[in-house]
DRENLOVEX-384912 format. One record per residue (C-alpha): x, y, z. Coordinates in steps of 0.25 Angstrom, whole numbers, padded with zeros to 4 digits, always signed. Layout:
residues N
XYZ/...
end
This chain:
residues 752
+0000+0000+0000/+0006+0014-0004/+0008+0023+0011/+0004+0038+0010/+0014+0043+0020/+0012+0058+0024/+0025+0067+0024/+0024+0068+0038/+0022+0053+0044/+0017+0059+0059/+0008+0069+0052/-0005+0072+0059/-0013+0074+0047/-0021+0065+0043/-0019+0061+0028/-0031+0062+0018/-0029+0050+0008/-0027+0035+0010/-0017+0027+0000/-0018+0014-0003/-0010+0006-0016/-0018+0000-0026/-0015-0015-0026/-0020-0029-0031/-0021-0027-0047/-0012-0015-0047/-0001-0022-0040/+0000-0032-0049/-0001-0020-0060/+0011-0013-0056/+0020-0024-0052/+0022-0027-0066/+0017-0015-0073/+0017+0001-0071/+0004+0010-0069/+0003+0020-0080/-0010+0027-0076/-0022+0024-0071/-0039+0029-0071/-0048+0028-0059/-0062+0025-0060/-0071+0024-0049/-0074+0011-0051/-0061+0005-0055/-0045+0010-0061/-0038+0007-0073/-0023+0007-0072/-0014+0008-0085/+0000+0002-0084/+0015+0005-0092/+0013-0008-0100/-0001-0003-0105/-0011-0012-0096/-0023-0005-0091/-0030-0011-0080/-0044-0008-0074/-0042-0010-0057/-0052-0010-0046/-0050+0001-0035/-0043-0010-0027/-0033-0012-0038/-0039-0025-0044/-0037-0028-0060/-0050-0029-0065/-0046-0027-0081/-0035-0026-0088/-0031-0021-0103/-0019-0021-0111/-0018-0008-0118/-0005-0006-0123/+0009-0013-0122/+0015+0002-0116/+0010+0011-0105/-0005+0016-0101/-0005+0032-0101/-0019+0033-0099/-0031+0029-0094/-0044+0035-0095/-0058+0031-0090/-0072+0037-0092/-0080+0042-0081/-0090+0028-0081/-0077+0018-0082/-0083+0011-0094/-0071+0017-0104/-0060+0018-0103/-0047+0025-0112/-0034+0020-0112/-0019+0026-0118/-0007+0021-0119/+0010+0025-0121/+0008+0017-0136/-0004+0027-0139/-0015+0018-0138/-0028+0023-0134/-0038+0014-0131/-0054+0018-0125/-0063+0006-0123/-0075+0004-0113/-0072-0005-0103/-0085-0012-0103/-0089-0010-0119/-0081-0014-0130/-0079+0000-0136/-0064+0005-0138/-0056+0015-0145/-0041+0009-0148/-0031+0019-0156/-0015+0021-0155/-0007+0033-0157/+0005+0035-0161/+0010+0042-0148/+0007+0039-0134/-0005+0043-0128/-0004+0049-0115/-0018+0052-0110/-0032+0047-0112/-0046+0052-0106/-0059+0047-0112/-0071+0056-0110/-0078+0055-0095/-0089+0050-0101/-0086+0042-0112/-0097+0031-0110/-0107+0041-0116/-0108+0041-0131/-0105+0055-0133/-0092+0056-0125/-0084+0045-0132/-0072+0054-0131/-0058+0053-0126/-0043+0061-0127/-0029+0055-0128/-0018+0062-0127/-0004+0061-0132/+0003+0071-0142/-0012+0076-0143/-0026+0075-0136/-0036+0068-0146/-0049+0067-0142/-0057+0055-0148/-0072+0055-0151/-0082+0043-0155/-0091+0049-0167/-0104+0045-0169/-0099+0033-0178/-0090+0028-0168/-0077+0034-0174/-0066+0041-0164/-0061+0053-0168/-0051+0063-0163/-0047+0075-0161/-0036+0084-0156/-0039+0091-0143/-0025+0097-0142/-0009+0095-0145/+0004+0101-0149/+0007+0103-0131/+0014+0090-0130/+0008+0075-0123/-0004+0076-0117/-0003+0070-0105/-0014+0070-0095/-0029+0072-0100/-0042+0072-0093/-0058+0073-0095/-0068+0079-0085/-0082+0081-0094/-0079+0089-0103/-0066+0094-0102/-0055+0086-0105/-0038+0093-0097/-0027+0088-0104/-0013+0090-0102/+0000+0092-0110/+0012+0096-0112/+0008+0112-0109/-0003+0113-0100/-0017+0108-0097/-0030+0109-0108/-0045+0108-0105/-0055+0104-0117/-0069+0105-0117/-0073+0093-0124/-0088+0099-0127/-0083+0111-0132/-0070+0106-0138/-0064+0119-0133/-0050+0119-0123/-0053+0129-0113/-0039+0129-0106/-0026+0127-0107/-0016+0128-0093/-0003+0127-0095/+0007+0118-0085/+0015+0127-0075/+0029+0121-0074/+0035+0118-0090/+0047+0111-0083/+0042+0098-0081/+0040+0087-0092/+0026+0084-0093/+0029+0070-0097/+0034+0069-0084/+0025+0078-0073/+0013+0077-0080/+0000+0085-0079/-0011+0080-0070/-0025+0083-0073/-0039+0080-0065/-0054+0086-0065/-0058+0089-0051/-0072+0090-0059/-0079+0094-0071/-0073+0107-0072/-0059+0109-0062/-0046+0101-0067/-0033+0100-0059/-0019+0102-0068/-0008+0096-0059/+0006+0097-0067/+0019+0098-0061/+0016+0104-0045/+0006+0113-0053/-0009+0111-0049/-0019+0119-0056/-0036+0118-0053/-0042+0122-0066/-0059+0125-0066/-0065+0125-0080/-0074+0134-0081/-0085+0142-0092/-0081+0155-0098/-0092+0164-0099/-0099+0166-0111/-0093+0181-0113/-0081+0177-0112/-0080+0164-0123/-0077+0170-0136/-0068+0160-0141/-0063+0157-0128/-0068+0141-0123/-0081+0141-0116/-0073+0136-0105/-0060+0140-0097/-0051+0136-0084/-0048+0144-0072/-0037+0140-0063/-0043+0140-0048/-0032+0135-0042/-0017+0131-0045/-0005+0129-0034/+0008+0121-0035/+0012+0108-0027/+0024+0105-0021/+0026+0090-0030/+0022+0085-0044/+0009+0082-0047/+0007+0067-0053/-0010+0069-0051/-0021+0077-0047/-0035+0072-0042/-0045+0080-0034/-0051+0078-0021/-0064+0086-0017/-0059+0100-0020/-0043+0096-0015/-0032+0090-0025/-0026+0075-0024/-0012+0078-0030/-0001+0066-0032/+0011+0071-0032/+0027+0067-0038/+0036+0070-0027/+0052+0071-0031/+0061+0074-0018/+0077+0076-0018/+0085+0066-0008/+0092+0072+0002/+0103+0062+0000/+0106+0064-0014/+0098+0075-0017/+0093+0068-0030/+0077+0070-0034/+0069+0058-0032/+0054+0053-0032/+0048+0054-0020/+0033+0047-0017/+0021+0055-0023/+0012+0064-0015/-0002+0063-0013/-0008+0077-0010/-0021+0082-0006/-0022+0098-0010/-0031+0108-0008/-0029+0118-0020/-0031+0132-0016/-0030+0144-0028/-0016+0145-0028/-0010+0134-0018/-0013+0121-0013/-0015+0116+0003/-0009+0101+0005/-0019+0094+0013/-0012+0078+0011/+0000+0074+0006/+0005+0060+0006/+0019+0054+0000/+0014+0041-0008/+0023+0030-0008/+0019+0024-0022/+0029+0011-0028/+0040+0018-0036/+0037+0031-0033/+0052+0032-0032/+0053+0031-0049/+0040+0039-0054/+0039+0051-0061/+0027+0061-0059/+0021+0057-0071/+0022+0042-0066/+0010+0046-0055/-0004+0048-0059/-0017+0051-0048/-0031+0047-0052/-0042+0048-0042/-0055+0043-0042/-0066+0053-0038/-0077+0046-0032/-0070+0040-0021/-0057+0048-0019/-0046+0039-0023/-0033+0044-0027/-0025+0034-0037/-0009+0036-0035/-0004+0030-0049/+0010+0027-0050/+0019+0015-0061/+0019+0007-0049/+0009+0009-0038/-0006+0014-0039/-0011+0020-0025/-0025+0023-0020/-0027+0037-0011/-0039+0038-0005/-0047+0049+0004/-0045+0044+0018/-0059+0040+0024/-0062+0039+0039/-0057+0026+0041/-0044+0031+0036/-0045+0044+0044/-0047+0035+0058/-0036+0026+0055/-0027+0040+0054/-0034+0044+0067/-0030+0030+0073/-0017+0031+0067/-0015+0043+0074/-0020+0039+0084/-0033+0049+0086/-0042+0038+0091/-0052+0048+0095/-0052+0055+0083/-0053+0040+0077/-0065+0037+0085/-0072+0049+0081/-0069+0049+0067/-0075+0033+0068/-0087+0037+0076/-0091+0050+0065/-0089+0040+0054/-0093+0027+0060/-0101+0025+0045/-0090+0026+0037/-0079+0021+0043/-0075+0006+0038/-0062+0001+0045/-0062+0008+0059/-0072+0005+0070/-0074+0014+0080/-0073+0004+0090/-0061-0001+0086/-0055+0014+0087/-0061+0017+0100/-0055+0004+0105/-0042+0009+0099/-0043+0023+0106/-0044+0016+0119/-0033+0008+0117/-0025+0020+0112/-0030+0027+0125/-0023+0017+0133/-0010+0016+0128/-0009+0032+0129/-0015+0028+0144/-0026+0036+0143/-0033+0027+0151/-0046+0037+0154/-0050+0041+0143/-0047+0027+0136/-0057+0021+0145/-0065+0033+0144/-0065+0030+0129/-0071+0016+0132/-0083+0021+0134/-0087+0027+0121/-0078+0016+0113/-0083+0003+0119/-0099+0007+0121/-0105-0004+0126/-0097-0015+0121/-0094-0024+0134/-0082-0031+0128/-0074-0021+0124/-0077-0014+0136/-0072-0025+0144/-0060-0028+0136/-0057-0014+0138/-0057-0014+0153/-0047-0025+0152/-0037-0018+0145/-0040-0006+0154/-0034-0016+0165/-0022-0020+0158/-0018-0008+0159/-0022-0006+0173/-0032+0005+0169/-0047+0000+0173/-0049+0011+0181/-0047+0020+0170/-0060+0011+0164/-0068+0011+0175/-0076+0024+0176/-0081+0022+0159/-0083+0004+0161/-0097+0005+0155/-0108+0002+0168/-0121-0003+0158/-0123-0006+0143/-0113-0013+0144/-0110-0019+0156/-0097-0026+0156/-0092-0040+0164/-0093-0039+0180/-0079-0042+0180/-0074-0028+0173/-0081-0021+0185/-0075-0030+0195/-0062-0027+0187/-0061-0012+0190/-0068-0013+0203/-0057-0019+0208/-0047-0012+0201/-0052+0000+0207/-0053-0008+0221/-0038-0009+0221/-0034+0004+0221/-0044+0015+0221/-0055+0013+0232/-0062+0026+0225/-0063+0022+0213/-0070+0008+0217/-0079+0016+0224/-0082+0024+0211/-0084+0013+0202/-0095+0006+0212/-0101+0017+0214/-0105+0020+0200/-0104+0005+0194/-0117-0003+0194/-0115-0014+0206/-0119-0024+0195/-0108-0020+0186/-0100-0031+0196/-0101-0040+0204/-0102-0035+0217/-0097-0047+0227/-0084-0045+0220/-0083-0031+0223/-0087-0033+0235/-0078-0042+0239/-0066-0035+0233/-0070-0021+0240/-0071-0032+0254/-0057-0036+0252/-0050-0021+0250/-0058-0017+0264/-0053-0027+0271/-0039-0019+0269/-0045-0006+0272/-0059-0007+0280/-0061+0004+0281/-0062+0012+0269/-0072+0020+0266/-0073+0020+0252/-0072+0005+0251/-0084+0002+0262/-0093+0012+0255/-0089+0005+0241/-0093-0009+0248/-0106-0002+0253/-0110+0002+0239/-0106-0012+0236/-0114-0018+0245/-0126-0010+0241/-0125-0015+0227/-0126-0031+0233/-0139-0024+0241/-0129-0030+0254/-0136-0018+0260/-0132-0021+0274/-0119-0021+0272/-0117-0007+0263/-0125-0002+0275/-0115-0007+0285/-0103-0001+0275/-0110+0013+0275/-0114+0015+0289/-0101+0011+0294/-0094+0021+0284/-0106+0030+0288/-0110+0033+0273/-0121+0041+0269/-0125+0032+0259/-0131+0025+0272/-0145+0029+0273/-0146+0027+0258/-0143+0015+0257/-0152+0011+0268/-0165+0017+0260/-0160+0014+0248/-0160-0001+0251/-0170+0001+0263/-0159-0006+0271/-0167-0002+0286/-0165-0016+0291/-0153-0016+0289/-0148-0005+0297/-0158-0007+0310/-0144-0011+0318/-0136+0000+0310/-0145+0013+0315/-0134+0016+0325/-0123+0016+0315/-0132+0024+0304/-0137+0036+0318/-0122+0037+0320/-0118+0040+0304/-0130+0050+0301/-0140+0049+0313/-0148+0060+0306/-0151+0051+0293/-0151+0040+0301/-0162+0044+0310/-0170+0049+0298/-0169+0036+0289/-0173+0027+0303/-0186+0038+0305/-0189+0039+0290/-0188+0022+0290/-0195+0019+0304/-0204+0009+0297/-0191+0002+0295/-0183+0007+0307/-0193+0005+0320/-0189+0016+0327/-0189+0006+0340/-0176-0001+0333/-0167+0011+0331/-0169+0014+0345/-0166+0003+0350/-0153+0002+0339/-0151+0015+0345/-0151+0013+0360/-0135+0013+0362/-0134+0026+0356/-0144+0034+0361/-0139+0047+0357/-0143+0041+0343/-0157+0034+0348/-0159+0049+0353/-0156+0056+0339/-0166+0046+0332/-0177+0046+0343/-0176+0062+0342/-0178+0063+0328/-0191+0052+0329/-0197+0062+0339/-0195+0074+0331/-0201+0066+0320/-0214+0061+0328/-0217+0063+0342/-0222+0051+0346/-0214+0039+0338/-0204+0036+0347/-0213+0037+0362/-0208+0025+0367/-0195+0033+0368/-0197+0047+0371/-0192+0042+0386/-0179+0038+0381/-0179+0051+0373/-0180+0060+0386/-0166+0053+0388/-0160+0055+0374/-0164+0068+0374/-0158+0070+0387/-0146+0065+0384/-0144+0070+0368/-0151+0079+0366/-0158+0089+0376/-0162+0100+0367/-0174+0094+0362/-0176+0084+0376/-0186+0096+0381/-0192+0097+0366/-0194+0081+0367/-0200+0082+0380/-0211+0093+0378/-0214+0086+0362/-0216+0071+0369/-0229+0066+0374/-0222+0052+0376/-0211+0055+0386/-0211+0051+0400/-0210+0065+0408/-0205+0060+0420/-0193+0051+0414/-0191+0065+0406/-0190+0072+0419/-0181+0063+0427/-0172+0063+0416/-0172+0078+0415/-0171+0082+0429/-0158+0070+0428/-0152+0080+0419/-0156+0092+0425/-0164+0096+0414/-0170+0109+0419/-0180+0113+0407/-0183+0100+0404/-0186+0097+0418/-0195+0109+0418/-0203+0104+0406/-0205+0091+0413/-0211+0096+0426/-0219+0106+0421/-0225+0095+0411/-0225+0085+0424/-0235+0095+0430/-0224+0101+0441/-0224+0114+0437/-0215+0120+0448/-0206+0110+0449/-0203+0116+0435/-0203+0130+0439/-0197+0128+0449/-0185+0121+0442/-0186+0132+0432/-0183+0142+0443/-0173+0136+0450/-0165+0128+0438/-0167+0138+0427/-0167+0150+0435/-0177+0157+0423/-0187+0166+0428/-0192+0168+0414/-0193+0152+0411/-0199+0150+0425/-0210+0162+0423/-0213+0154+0409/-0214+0142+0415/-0225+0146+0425/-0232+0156+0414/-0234+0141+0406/-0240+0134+0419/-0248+0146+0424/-0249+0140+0437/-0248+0152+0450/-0241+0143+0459/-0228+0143+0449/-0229+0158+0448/-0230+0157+0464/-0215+0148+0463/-0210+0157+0454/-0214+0170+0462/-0208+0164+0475/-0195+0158+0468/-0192+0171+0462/-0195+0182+0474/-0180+0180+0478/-0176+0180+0464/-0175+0197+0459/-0172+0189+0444/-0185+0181+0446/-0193+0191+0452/-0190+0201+0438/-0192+0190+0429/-0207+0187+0437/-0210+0202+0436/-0208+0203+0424/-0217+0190+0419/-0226+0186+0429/-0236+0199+0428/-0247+0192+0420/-0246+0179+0426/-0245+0183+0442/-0249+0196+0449/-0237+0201+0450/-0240+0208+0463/-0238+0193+0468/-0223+0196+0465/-0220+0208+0468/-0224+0207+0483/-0216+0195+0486/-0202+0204+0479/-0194+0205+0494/-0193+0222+0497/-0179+0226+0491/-0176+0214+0481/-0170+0219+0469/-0177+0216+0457/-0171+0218+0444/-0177+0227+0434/-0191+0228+0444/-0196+0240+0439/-0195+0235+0424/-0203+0222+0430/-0212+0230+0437/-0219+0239+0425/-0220+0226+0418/-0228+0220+0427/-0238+0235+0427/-0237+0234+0412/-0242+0219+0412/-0252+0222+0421/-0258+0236+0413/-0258+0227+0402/-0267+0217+0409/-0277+0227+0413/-0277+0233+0397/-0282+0219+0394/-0291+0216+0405/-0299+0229+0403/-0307+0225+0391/-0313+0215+0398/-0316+0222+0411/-0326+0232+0401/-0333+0219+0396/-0334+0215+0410/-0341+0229+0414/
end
C-alpha cells in the first residue's frame, strides 16, 4: 500500500485524504508492463499501457476486459459520459472509437503519433458522434448522415497538441503555445491564453487541463495555475468578436511542477513533481510527488494539505510520466505513475476517528462516533469508549476513567464487572466505587462485597458511605456483617463502625440489636428507628438508657405511645432513677391531671427532692394527692410556703398565719392570707402579733381599713411607740373610710 506521509511526521493536523494503491489486476499489469494513461468512469477504469494494451478495471483493480490495440504505447484514452464508447490512440498513430457494448467502431492510422484523444460527452446520442485527436493537428471527425466520417481542421501550425479536453460544448486543448477554447456549436475559438514560462519543453512538463463545470477550466502548466470562466459577450459588443469570451478569476503560482489538476468543491486537488538537491552532493534529483489540496484566491493560493507520495520508481520519473484523474461522483483521486496507480480518497468519519485514536483524542473520538453513529462503519462507539478507559488508566487518571464508566458501559453487566476487576489489579476499586451502577443493572453480589471490604481495610469512612447510600440487597448482608464484627473486635469502640453495624442490622430487620448499637452510641437515629420499625417491645428494658440519651424525646415518644408503653411499666423500669421517673411523671401531669393518681403520693417526693419550683403548683393542680403525706413531707423539709398552703387547705388557718408570721416575717403575705379566709379571729392574731412589731403595726394600718375598724388597732398601739411613716398611715385610713361613706350614701337615700 503506498503511505502518504506528512512533511512534519508529529504534526497535529489532521490530514484530509486517504491513500491506498490499487492492486490485484493492476499489480500484475505493471510487473511486466508500464501504465501510459489512464480514464476513470464511475462505474469502472481503463488503464492503457507502454506495450499498447488497454485494459478495463473494476475500482478494486480487477481486470474485467482486456484489448490489444497497438504493438507500441497508449497516449490516450477517452470515454464518454454514459461509459458505453469508448476512443483509444496510440504512439504508431492508431486511432480506434468503438462502443463497448455494440459492434460500432472507427479504425484509421496516421502517419504520425497521436498524442491525444476525446470523444464528445455525449457520443451515445445520434447527433453527437463526434470526436478530436491530436498530434501535429487537432482534427475533429464527424458521422454524416450516411454513416461517412469526415474531418476537419480545428487548428495547427503551434507544434503537438498535447492535452485535450471536452465539457458540453467547449472543447480546451493545449500546444506548444498556449491553451485554446472551441465552441463546437458555434464552431467559433473564443480564447487563446498563452503558457507563462517558455523555458520548459513541453514534451517534458506538460499542460494539464480540467472542467471544474460547464463553464470554469483550470490550466495548470509549469508552477503556473490559472482558473479561466467562459462567459457570453453582450450582444453590443459582438461585432466580429465570438459570442463568447474568457475572464481569468484567479491565477497564482505553486511552489512544485504541476503533473494534474482536478477539482474538489470550490478547492483544487494538484499533483505535484518534486526535484530536490542532495546535501551531499549537491546534485538535483526526483523527490516523491506531492498531493496538494489548495484553496485558489484571485492572485494567490492557501495550502490546506499537502502530502509526499511514496509512488514505485518515483526516483526515475519525469513530470510528464505523472498523470491525476479523478472521479467526480465520489471524490477519488487517481495518482498514475509507469509503475504504480494510487487511490486518494476524501477522509470519512471512520477515517477522521482512527486519526482522533491515533492521537490519542478519545474524547473527541467518542463524540465524533456518537454525532455519527449512522454513518460510521468500522468503529464502535463501544469499543472506543472501552479504549478511553483503558487510555484513562494507564495515564492514571483513575477518577474520571471510572467516571467515564458510567456513560460507556450503560447498563451492560459484563462489561461492568470485568471493569471493576481491572480497577483491582490496579488496586483502584475505590476509584469505581462511587459510579458502580446500583439498578438496571445490577451486577454480581460478589462485586459489592469486593469494595465493601476493600474500603473496610482501610478507610472506615468510606465504608460507611457506600452502606449508607447502597441498596442492602446490592449484597449479602451476613458477609458484611461478619466482616465489620471482625474489625470491632480490634477497635470496639468505634464509633463509625458501630453506627455502620447498626444500619447494617437494620437492613436484616435485626432491630434489637441496631437498637442496642445506637443507644449505646446514643444516636439520634434512636427514636426513629423505633417508630419507623414500631420496635416499642423491644426497648421496654432499655427506657432507662433512651431517658439518660434525650429524656425529653424519650418522654415524649413513651407518652405519645402509651397504648404500647403502660405508663405502670416505665415507672416501674424507672424506679432506680428517680430523678428520671420524676421528669416523665411530671411531663404525664402537665399532660392530664388525672392519668398518673396512683402516683401523685410519690410525686410530693419527687418534687420535693427535683424539682421544687412546680411542687406548690403540683399540690394546689392535684385532686388526688394525700394532703397530710404532703404535709409531713414539707414540714420535714421546712418548706414554709408549702407548709402554709397545706394548713390552710387542711382547715388550720392559723396554724398558717401563724407560721407565715413567724417563718416568713411578711406582714404583707400574712395580711393576704387572712384577706383570703376572712375569718376576725385571724385578723384578732394578726393584730395581737403585731402590736409589738412598729414594721407590722404600719403594714396593718395601712391595709386593714376596709376589713377591720381600724380604731380596734390603733387603741392597743402602747403610748410612745414609734411607728414608721404614721401620719402617712393614718390619712390613709381617713381616706379609705370617706371613701366608704361616698358609696354608702346612695343607699341610705333609697332607704329614707
Amino acid at each position: 500500500m503506498a503511505e502518504a506521509e506528512e512533511q512534519e511526521e508529529e504534526s497535529e493536523e489532521e490530514p484530509k485524504l486517504k491513500y491506498e494503491r490499487l492492486s490485484n489486476g493492476v499489480t500484475e499489469i505493471l510487473q511486466k508492463d508500464a501504465a501510459s494513461c489512464m480514464t476513470v468512469h464511475d462505474k469502472f477504469l481503463a488503464l492503457g499501457t507502454h506495450y499498447g494494451k488497454v485494459y478495463l478495471l473494476d475500482v478494486q483493480g480487477n481486470i474485467t476486459q482486456k484489448f490489444d490495440v497497438s504493438p507500441v504505447k497508449i497516449n490516450q484514452i477517452s470515454l464518454d459520459e454514459s461509459g458505453e464508447h469508448m476512443g483509444v490512440c496510440s504512439e504508431d498513430g492508431k486511432v480506434q472509437v468503438f462502443g463497448l457494448y455494440s459492434g460500432e467502431e472507427f479504425h484509421e492510422t496516421f502517419d504520425c503519433p497521436i498524442k491525444i484523444i476525446a470523444v464528445h460527452p455525449q457520443y451515445v446520442r445520434s447527433s453527437c458522434k463526434q470526436f478530436v485527436t491530436g498530434g501535429k493537428k487537432l482534427l475533429l471527425f464527424e458521422r454524416s448522415w450516411m454513416s461517412r466520417w469526415k474531418s476537419s481542421v480545428l487548428h495547427e501550425g503551434e507544434g503537438n497538441i498535447r492535452s485535450v479536453k471536452w465539457r458540453g460544448h467547449l472543447i480546451a486543448w493545449a500546444n506548444n503555445m498556449g491553451v485554446k477554447i472551441f465552441d463546437i456549436t458555434s464552431k467559433q475559438r473564443i480564447t487563446n491564453v498563452p503558457r507563462d514560462d517558455i523555458s520548459l519543453r513541453p514534451d517534458m512538463y506538460p499542460c494539464s487541463l480540467c472542467w471544474k463545470d460547464n463553464v470554469t477550466l483550470i490550466i495548470g502548466w509549469g508552477t503556473s495555475v490559472k482558473i479561466c470562466s467562459v462567459k457570453e459577450r453582450h450582444a453590443s459588443e459582438m461585432r466580429d468578436l465570438p459570442s463568447r469570451y474568457v475572464e481569468i478569476v484567479s491565477q497564482f503560482e505553486t511552489e512544485f511542477y504541476i503533473s494534474g489538476l482536478a477539482p474538489l468543491c470550490d478547492q483544487l486537488v494538484v499533483l505535484s513533481y518534486v526535484k530536490e538537491v542532495s546535501e551531499k552532493t549537491e546534485r538535483e534529483y526526483c523527490a516523491r510527488p506531492r498531493l496538494d489540496i489548495i484553496q485558489p484566491l484571485a492572485e494567490t493560493c492557501e495550502e490546506i494539505s499537502s502530502d509526499a507520495l511514496t509512488v514505485r520508481g518515483f526516483q526515475e520519473n519525469e513530470c510528464r510520466d505523472y498523470h491525476l484523474e479523478y472521479s467526480e461522483g465520489e471524490s477519488l483521486f487517481y495518482i498514475v505513475s509507469p509503475r504504480d496507480v494510487v487511490v486518494a480518497k476524501e477522509r470519512d468519519q471512520d477515517d477522521h476517528i482512527d486519526w482522533l485514536l491515533e492521537k490519542k483524542k478519545y474524547e473527541e473520538a467518542l463524540m465524533a462516533a456518537e454525532i455519527s453513529q449512522r454513518n460510521i462503519k468500522r468503529h464502535k462507539i463501544l469499543d472506543i469508549g472501552l479504549a478511553y478507559i483503558n487510555h484513562l488508566v494507564e495515564k492514571g487518571d483513575y477518577d474520571i476513567a471510572a467516571r467515564k464508566c458510567q456513560k460507556i458501559l450503560g447498563k451492560n453487566a459484563a462489561l461492568w464487572e470485568y471493569e471493576v476487576y481491572k480497577f483491582k489489579e490496579i488496586g483502584q476499586l475505590k476509584a469505581i466505587s462511587p459510579y458502580l451502577p446500583r439498578g438496571d443493572p445490577v451486577l454480581k453480589p460478589l462485586i459489592y462485597e469486593m469494595i465493601l471490604h476493600e474500603f473496610l481495610e482501610s478507610d472506615y469512612e468510606g465504608f460507611a458511605t457506600l452502606i449508607r447510600e447502597w441498596p442492602g440487597d446490592l449484597y449479602n448482608n451476613s458477609v458484611i456483617v461478619q466482616a465489620v464484627r471482625d474489625h470491632l473486635k480490634k477497635d470496639s469502640q468505634n464509633r463509625t463502625l458501630l453506627k455502620t453495624l447498626a444500619e447494617l442490622y437494620t437492613y436484616d430487620k435485626n432491630y434489637g440489636n441496631a437498637l442496642e448499637i445506637y443507644l449505646t452510641l446514643r444516636h439520634k437515629d434512636v427514636f426513629q428507628l423505633i417508630h419507623k420499625h414500631n420496635l416499642f417491645s423491644s426497648i421496654k428494658d432499655k427506657i432507662v438508657l433512651l431517658m439518660d440519651f434525650d429524656s425529653e424525646k424519650a418522654v415524649d415518644m413513651l407518652l405519645d405511645n402509651e397504648d404500647k408503653i403502660s405508663i405502670k411499666k416505665v415507672v416501674e423500669e424507672l424506679e432506680d432513677r428517680p430523678e428520671l421517673q420524676h421528669v416523665y411523671l411530671h411531663k404525664l401531669f402537665k399532660r392530664d391531671h388525672h392519668k398518673g393518681q396512683r402516683y401523685h403520693e410519690k410525686q410530693i417526693s419527687l418534687y420535693a427532692e427535683y424539682d421544687r419550683p412546680n411542687l406548690l403548683p403540683f399540690l394546689r393542680d392535684s385532686t388526688h394527692c394525700p394532703l397530710e403525706k404532703a404535709l409531713e413531707i414539707c414540714q420535714q423539709r421546712n418548706f414554709v410556703e408549702e407548709t402554709v398552703y397545706l394548713l390552710s387547705r387542711m382547715g388550720n388557718s392559723r396554724s398558717a398565719l401563724k407560721m407565715i408570721m413567724e417563718e416568713l416575717h411578711d406582714v404583707d403575705k400574712a395580711i393576704e392570707f387572712a384577706k383570703e379566709q376572712d375569718d376576725g379571729e385571724l385578723w384578732e392574731d394578726l393584730i395581737l402579733y403585731s402590736i409589738d412589731k412598729p414594721p407590722f403595726i404600719t403594714g396593718l394600718l395601712n391595709n386593714i381599713g376596709t376589713h377591720v375598724d381600724p380604731i380596734l388597732l390603733i387603741h392597743r398601739i402602747k403610748e410612745g411607740m414609734e411607728i414608721p411613716n404614721l401620719r402617712d398611715s393614718l390619712v390613709k385610713i381617713l381616706q379609705d373610710y370617706n371613701l366608704q361613706l361616698s358609696c354608702m350614701k346612695p343607699s341610705l337615700q333609697v332607704e329614707k
